[in-house]
C-alpha positions in Angstrom: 117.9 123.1 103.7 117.1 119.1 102.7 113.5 118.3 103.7 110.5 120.1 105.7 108.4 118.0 107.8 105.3 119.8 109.3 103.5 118.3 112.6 102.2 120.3 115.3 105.6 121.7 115.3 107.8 122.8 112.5 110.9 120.5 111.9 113.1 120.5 109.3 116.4 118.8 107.7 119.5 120.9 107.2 122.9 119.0 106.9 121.4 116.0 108.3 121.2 117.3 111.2 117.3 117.9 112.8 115.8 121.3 114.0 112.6 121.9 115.7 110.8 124.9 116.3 107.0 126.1 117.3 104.9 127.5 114.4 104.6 130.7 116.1 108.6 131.0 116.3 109.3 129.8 113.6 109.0 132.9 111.1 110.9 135.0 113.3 113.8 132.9 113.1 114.4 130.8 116.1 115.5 127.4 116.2 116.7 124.6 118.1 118.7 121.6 117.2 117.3 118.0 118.8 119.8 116.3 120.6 120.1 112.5 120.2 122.0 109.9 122.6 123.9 108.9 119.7 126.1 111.2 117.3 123.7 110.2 114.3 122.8 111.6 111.0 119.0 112.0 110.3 118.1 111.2 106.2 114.5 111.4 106.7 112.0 112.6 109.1 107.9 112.2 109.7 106.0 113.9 111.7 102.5 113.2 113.5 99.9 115.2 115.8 103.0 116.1 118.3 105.4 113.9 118.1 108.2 112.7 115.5 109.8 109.8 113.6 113.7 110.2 112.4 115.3 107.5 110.2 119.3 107.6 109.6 121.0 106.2 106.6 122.0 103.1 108.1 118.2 102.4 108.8 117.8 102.7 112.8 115.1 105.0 113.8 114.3 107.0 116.6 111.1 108.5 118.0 110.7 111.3 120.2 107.2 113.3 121.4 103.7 112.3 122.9 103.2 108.7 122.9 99.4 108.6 124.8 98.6 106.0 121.7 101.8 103.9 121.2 103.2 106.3 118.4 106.5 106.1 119.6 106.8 102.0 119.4 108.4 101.8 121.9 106.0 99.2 124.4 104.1 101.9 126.0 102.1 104.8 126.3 104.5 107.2 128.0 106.1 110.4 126.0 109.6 111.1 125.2 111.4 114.4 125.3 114.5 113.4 123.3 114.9 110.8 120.2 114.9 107.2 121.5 115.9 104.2 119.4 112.8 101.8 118.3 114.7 98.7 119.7 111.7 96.4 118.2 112.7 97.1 114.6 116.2 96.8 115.2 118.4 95.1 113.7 116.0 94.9 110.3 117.3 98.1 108.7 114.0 100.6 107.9 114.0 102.0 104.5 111.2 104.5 104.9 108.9 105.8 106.8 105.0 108.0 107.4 103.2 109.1 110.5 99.1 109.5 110.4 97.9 111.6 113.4 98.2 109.1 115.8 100.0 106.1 113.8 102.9 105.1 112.3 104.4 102.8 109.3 107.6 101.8 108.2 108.9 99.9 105.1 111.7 97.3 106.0 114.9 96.2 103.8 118.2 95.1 103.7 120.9 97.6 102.5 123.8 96.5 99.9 126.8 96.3 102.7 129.3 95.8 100.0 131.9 98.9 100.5 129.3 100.1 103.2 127.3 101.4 100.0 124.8 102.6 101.9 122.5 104.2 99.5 121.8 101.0 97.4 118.8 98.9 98.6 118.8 94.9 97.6 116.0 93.9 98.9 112.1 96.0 100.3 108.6 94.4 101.5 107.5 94.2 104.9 105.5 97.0 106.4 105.5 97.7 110.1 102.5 99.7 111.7 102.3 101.2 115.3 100.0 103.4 117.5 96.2 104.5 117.1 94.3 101.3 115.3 90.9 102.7 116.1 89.8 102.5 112.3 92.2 100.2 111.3 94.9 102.2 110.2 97.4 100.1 111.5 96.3 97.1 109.1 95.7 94.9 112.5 92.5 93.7 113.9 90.3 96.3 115.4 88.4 96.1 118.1 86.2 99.2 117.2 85.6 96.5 113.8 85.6 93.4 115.8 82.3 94.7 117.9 80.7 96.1 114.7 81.4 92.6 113.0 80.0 91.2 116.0 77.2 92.3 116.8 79.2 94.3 120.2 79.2 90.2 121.3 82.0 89.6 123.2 82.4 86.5 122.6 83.6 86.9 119.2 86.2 89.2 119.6 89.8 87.9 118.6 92.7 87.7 121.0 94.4 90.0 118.9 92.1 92.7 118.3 93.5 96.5 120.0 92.3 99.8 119.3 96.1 100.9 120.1 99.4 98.5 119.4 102.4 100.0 121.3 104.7 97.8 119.4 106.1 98.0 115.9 103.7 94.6 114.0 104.2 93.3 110.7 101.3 93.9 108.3 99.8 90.5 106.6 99.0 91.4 102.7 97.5 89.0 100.2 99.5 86.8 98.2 102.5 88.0 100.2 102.7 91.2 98.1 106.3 93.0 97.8 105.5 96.6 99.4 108.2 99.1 98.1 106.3 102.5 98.8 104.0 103.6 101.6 102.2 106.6 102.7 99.9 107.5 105.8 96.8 109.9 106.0 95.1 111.3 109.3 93.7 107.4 110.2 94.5 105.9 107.0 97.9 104.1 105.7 98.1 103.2 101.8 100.8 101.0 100.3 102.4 100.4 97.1 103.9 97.0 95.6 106.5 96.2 93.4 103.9 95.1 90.7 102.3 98.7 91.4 99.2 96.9 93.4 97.7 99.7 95.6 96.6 98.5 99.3 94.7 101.0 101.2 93.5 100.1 105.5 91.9 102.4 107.8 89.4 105.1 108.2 87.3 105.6 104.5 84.9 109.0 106.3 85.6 110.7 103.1 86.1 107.6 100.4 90.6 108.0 100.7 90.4 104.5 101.0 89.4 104.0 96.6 87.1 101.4 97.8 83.8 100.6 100.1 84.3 98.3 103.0 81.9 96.0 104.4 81.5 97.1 108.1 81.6 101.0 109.8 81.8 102.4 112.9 79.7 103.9 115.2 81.4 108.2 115.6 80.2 111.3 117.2 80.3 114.5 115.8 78.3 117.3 117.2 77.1 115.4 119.7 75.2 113.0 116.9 76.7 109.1 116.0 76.9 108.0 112.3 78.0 104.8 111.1 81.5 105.4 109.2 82.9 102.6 106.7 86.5 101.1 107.8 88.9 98.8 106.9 91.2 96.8 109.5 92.6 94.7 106.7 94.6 95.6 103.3 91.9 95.6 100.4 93.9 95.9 96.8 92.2 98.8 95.2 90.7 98.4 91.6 92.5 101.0 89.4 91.9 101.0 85.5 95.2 102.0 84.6 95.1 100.5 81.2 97.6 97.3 82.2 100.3 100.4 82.5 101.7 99.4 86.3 105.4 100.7 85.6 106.5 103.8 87.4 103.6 104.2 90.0 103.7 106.9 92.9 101.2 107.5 95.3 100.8 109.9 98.3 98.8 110.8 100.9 96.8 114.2 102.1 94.8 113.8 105.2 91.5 112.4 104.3 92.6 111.6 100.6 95.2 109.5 98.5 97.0 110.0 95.1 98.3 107.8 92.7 100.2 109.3 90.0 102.8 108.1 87.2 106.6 109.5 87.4 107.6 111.1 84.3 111.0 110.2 83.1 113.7 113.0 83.8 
C-alpha cells in the first residue's frame, strides 16, 4: 500500500490504482476498486466530508462524491457517483492537491515534457480554490465578510462575493508570491511560497490562521451567535524564524496548522 486518505470513507492508494471502502467495512476486509471513464493511474488522492479529489501523474484530476457546495468543480452543485474530469483546470497540469470539509485547493505547474519525464516539475505557483467559501477558505470574497464589512448593507456588496464558487478560481496573493506547497483544514487553506512566506485564509474559531483578522462572523452554536474572526483574503503570517526560510514544511489538522523544517536525509 502507497498512501491512506481518510474522509468520511476510507480510501486508499495501492499500485496506483484507488480503493474505497466504509469505515465500518473496512477492518473486516472488504474493498472496492473506483472505476474511472478513463484507464488512468491515481498518484495522489484527498479526501473531504464525503467526497474525493484524485490527481494522476500527468496532472488531470478527477472528482467524485457529494457536490451540495461546488466541491467537485465541476460548475454545479449536483453529486457524482464515479471520478469525473475537472475540465476547468485542464489543460494546466495540477501538481498537488488538499480538501477542507467542504473546499478544495490545487497547486498548478508545468511538467518537464522532455522524454515524457514526468516526475520533474519546471515550473509551480498558482493556487486554485473551489467549494464552501463561507469563512473565506477559498481565498475569494465572501459574502458572509462582505455583510459584516458592510454593515449587512447591500449596497456594498461586491459582484463577486459567493459563499460557494462551483468553479475552480485562481487565488490573488501579494506581490505575486510563487506558492509551491499548500495544505487545507476543516474551513481553512494555508499556503507555502518558494521564499518560505506562509499565507493562511479562512475560518480563525481556534487562532489556525497564526494571525487576528479585522472582521468576524456572526455563528450559532447551541442555539447562541458569537462573532468569529475570518479572513477572505491571504494575510502573510509573521513567523520569527531567525531569517532561516530554507527547507520549510507546513501542514494542516482541522482547526490548526504546522510549520516545521525538513531535516536533511
Amino acid at each position: 500500500m502507497s498512501a491512506v486518505v481518510t474522509g468520511l470513507n476510507q480510501t486508499y492508494l495501492d499500485d496506483n490504482f484507488v480503493f474505497s471502502a466504509p469505515v465500518s467495512t473496512l477492518e473486516k476486509g472488504k474493498k472496492a476498486q473506483l472505476s474511472f471513464p478513463l484507464s488512468v493511474k491515481v498518484k495522489a488522492v484527498a479526501c473531504g466530508a464525503g467526497f474525493a479529489l484524485f490527481l494522476t501523474p500527468s496532472g488531470v484530476l478527477f472528482s467524485k462524491g457529494i457536490g451540495s457546495r461546488g466541491q467537485l468543480g465541476h460548475g454545479d452543485l449536483e453529486s457524482r457517483d464515479t471520478p469525473e474530469i475537472i475540465s476547468a483546470l485542464q489543460p494546466v497540469p495540477v501538481v498537488s492537491v488538499a480538501c477542507g470539509f467542504w473546499h478544495c485547493a490545487c497547486l498548478t505547474g508545468w511538467f518537464n515534457d522532455f522524454a515524457f519525464n514526468l516526475l520533474a516539475i519546471l515550473d509551480v505557483g498558482d493556487v486554485y480554490t473551489w467549494g464552501s467559501n463561507e469563512y473565506g477558505q477559498l481565498g475569494l470574497p465572501s459574502l458572509n465578510l462582505e455583510k459584516s464589512r458592510s454593515g449587512n448593507d447591500p449596497t456594498f456588496f461586491s459582484d463577486s462575493s459567493v459563499n460557494v464558487c462551483a468553479i475552480p478560481s485562481p487565488v490573488d496573493f501579494p506581490n505575486d508570491a510563487n506558492v509551491t506547497e499548500i495544505a487545507c483544514g476543516s474551513r481553512h487553506t494555508a499556503c507555502l511560497t518558494e521564499a518560505g512566506e506562509l499565507f493562511t485564509f479562512g475560518w480563525n474559531g481556534a487562532g489556525q490562521l497564526g494571525f487576528k483578522p479585522q472582521f468576524s462572523i456572526p455563528e450559532e452554536t447551541a442555539g447562541q451567535y458569537a462573532h468569529v474572526l475570518a479572513s477572505d483574503k491571504p494575510h502573510r503570517v509573521d513567523l520569527d524564524l531567525g531569517g532561516q526560510w530554507a527547507d520549510m514544511k507546513m501542514t494542516c489538522g482541522q482547526w490548526s496548522t504546522f510549520v516545521y523544517r525538513q531535516a536533511p536525509f
